[in-house]
Phi, psi and omega in degrees: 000304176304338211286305149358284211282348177267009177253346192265299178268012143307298192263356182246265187316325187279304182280359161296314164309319181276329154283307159301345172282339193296275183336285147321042200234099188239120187291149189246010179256161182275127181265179192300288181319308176304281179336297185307285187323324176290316180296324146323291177286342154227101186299142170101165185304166185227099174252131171317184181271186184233313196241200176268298191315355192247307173273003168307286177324316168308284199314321200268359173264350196262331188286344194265290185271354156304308168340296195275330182283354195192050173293356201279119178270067163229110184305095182339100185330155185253164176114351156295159175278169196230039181285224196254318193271002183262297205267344174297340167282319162326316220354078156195177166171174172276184164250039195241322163305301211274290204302348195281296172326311235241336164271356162274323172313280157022279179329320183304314192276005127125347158319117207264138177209155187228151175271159140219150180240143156265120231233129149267148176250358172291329167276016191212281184149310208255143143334300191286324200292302235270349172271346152294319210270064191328147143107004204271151186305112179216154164208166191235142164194156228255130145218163203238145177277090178295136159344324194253029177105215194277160178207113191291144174213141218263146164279342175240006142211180195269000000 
């Protein structure tokens, strides 16, 4: 039975995972274009925080204006590009658009930020179901490191 469940998650599950991370493969460094496009949206140097009260703050102003650059909960097409500077021309996106935004942007000011996507199982039952199931209920959001650990910052509000 283990030598069953280490060939199913070996020989299955782990290089499925490993082609979809391929495939889903979002570059995390700030190119020239981000840098400009951030420097638009918030004008003046883009310097680490110095403290936690400075990046709470940092965090509720790059989330604020993404807000106002893109209020529309209309989804960029896909096979388009979805960088920062595609949604600010759009200005609109889901929230999988805004959270890409709201990490790059971060990012410019020397944060480190990670994407989650969020799955509901109430409509599938399983986990596995509901990472399967198209159109089933998910939302994306940022979350960034802070002195004080990680801190989820939301994409369709503040």
């Amino acid at each position: 039975m283990l030598k069953s469940l280490l060939v199913a998650v070996f020989g299955i599950v782990l290089p499925a995972a490993v082609l979809l991370g391929a495939y889903n493969n979002v570059p995390v460094t700030v190119t020239k274009p981000d840098l400009q496009t951030a420097q638009l949206l918030l004008p003046g140097p883009h310097a680490p925080p110095r403290d936690f009260e400075e990046e709470v703050r940092l965090v509720a102003r790059v989330q604020d204006r993404i807000l106002t650059v893109a209020p529309r909960d209309e989804g960029i097409p896909l096979g388009q590009s979805r960088e920062l500077v595609d949604l600010t021309r759009a200005r609109h996106g889901l929230c999988f658009d805004r959270s890409r935004a709201i990490e790059t942007v971060l990012r410019t000011y020397g944060l480190r930020t990670r994407h989650l996507s969020i799955y509901t199982t109430a409509e599938c039952g399983s986990v596995l179901r509901s990472l399967s199931t198209p159109g089933n209920s998910s939302h994306a959001v940022t979350e960034v490191k802070t002195r004080r650990g990680w801190m989820i910052v939301d994409s369709n509000s503040r």
